[in-house]
Backbone bond lengths (Angstrom), bond angles and torsions (degrees), N, CA, C in turn:
res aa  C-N    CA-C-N  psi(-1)  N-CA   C-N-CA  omega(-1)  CA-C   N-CA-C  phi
1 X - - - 1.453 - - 1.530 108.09 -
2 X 1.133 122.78 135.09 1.733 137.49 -178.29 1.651 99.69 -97.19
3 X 1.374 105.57 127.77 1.161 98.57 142.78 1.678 124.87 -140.20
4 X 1.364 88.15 -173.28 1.830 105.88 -152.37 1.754 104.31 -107.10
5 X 1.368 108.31 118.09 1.754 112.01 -167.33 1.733 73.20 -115.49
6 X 1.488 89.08 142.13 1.685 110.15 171.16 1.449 103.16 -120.81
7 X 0.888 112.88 74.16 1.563 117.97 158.72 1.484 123.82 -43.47
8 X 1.495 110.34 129.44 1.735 118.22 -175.86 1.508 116.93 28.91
9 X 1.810 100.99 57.91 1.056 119.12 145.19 1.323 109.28 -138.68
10 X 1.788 104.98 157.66 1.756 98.74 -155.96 1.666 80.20 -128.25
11 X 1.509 102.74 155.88 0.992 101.52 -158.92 1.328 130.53 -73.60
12 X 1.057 120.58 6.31 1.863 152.80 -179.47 1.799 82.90 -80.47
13 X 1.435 135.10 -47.32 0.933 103.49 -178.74 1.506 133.89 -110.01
14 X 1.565 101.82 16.21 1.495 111.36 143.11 0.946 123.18 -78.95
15 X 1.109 142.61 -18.66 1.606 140.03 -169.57 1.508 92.13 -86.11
16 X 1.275 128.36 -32.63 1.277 123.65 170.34 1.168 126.05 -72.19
17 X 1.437 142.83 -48.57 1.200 147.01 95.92 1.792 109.43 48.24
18 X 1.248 96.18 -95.13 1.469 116.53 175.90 1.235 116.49 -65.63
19 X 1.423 117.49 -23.64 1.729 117.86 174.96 1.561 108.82 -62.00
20 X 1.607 93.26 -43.50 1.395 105.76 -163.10 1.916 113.70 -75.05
21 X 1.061 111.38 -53.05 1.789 127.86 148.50 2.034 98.88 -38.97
22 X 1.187 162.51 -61.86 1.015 130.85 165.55 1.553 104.52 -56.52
23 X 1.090 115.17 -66.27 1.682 96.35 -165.30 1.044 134.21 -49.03
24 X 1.753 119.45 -6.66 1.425 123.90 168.83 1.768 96.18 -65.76
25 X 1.401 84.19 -77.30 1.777 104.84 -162.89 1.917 103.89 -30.99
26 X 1.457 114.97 -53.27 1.769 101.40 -176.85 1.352 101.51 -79.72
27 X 1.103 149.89 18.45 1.797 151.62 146.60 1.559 107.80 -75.37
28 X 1.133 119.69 -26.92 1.509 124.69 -173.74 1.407 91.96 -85.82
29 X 1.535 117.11 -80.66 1.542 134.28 171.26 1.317 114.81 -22.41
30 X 1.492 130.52 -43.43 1.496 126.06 168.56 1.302 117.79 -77.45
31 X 1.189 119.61 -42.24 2.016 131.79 154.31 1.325 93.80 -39.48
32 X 1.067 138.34 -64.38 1.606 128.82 -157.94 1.486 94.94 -77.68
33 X 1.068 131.05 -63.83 1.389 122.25 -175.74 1.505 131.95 -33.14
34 X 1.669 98.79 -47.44 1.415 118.17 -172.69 1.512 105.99 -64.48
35 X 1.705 111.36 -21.69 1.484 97.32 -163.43 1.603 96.12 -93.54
36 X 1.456 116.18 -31.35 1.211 95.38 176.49 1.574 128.48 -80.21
37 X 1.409 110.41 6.47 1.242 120.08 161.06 1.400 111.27 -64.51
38 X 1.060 135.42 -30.25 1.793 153.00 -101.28 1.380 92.65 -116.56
39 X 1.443 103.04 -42.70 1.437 127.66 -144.43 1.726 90.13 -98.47
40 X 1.244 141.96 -21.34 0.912 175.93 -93.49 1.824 114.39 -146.73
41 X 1.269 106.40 -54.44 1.582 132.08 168.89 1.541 102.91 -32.36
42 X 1.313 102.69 157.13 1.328 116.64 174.43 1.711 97.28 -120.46
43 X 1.519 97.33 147.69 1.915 93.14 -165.24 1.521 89.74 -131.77
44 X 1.460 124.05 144.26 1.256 136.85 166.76 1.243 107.88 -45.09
45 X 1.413 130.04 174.39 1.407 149.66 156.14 1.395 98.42 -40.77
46 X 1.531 106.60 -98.53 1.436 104.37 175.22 1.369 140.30 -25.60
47 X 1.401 116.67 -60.09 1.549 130.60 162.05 2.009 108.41 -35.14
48 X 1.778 100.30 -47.38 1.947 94.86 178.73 1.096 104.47 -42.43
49 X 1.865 111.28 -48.68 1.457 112.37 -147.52 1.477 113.86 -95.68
50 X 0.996 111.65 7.57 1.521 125.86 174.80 1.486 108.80 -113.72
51 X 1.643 129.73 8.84 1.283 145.35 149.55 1.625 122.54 -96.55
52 X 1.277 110.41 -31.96 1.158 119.17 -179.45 2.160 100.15 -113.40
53 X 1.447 108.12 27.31 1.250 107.43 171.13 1.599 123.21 31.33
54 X 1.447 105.70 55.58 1.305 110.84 -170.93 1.162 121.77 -151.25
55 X 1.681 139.36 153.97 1.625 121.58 -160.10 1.697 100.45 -88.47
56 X 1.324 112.30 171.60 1.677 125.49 -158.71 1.721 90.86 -61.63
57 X 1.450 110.28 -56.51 1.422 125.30 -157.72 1.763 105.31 -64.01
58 X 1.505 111.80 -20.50 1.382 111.40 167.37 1.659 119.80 -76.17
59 X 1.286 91.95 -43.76 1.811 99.93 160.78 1.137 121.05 -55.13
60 X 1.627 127.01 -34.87 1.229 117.44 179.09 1.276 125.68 -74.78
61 X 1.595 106.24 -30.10 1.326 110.75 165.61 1.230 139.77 -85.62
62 X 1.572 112.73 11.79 1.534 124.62 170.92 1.799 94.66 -104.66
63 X 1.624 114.44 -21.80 1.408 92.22 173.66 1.289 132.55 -61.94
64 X 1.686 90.85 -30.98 1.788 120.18 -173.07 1.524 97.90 -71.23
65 X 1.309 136.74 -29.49 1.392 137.68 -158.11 1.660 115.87 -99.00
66 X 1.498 94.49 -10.05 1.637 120.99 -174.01 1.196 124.68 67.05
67 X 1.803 108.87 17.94 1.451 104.09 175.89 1.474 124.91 -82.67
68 X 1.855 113.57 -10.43 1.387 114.94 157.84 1.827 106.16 -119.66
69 X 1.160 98.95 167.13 1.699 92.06 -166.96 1.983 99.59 -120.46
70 X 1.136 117.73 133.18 1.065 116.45 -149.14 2.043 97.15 -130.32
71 X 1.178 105.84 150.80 1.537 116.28 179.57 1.369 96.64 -130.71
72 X 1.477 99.42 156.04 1.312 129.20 -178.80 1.921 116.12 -138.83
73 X 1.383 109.08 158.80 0.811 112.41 176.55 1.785 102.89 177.26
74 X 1.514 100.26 142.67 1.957 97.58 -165.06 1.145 121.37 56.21
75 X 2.035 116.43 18.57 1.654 111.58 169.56 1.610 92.99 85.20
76 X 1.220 146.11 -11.29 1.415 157.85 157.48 1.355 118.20 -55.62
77 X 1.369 144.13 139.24 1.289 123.43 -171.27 1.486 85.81 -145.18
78 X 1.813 107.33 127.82 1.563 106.97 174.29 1.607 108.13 -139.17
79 X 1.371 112.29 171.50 1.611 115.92 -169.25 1.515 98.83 -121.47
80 X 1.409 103.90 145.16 1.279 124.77 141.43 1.625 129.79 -63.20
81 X 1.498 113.65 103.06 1.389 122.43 178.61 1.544 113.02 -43.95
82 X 1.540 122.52 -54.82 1.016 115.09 167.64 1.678 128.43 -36.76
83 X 1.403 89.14 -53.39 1.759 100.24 176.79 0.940 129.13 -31.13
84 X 1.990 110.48 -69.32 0.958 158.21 153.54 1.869 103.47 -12.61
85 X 1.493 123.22 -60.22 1.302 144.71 -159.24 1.447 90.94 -86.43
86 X 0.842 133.30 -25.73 1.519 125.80 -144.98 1.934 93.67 -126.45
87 X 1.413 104.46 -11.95 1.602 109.88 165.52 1.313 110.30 -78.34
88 X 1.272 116.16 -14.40 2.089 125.54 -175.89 1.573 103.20 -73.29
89 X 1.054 121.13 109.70 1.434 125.10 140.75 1.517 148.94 -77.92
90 X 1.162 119.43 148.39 1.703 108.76 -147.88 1.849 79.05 -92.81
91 X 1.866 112.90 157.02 1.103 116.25 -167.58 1.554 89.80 -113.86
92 X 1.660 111.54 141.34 1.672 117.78 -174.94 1.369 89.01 -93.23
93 X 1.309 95.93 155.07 1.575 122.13 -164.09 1.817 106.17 -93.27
């Protein structure tokens, strides 16, 4: 077993130290979280087609075709961003 001598540091400024080392790491951890929350969202009609740069009536007809998958609720019809991202295919060269 190794151990670790901290020379002329008092312990007021390890505790700081270590305060500061968690507070990086859960600032990263909530950044990462938030985005995969992000990704997560449900997006209007419009909003799809203004993500996937495209007119409503083209969206409607890839919904109808099942190449994006679409929810409803109150006669409202909205997408999953993730979905949406994960409906993109890479083009062979």
């Amino acid at each position: 077993m190794s151990t670790i001598q901290f020379l002329q540091t008092s312990p007021e400024q390890l505790a700081e130290l270590i305060t500061e080392g968690v507070k990086t790491q859960l600032e990263a951890f909530k950044k990462d979280l938030h985005n995969k929350e992000a990704q997560d969202d449900l997006l209007t009609r419009e909003q799809a087609a203004n993500l996937l740069q495209i007119h409503e009536t083209t969206l409607w007809h890839w919904t109808n075709k099942s190449k994006v998958k679409a929810y409803s609720i109150a006669g409202k019809r909205y997408y999953k961003r993730s979905e949406i991202l994960g409906s993109l295919t890479e083009l062979k060269k």
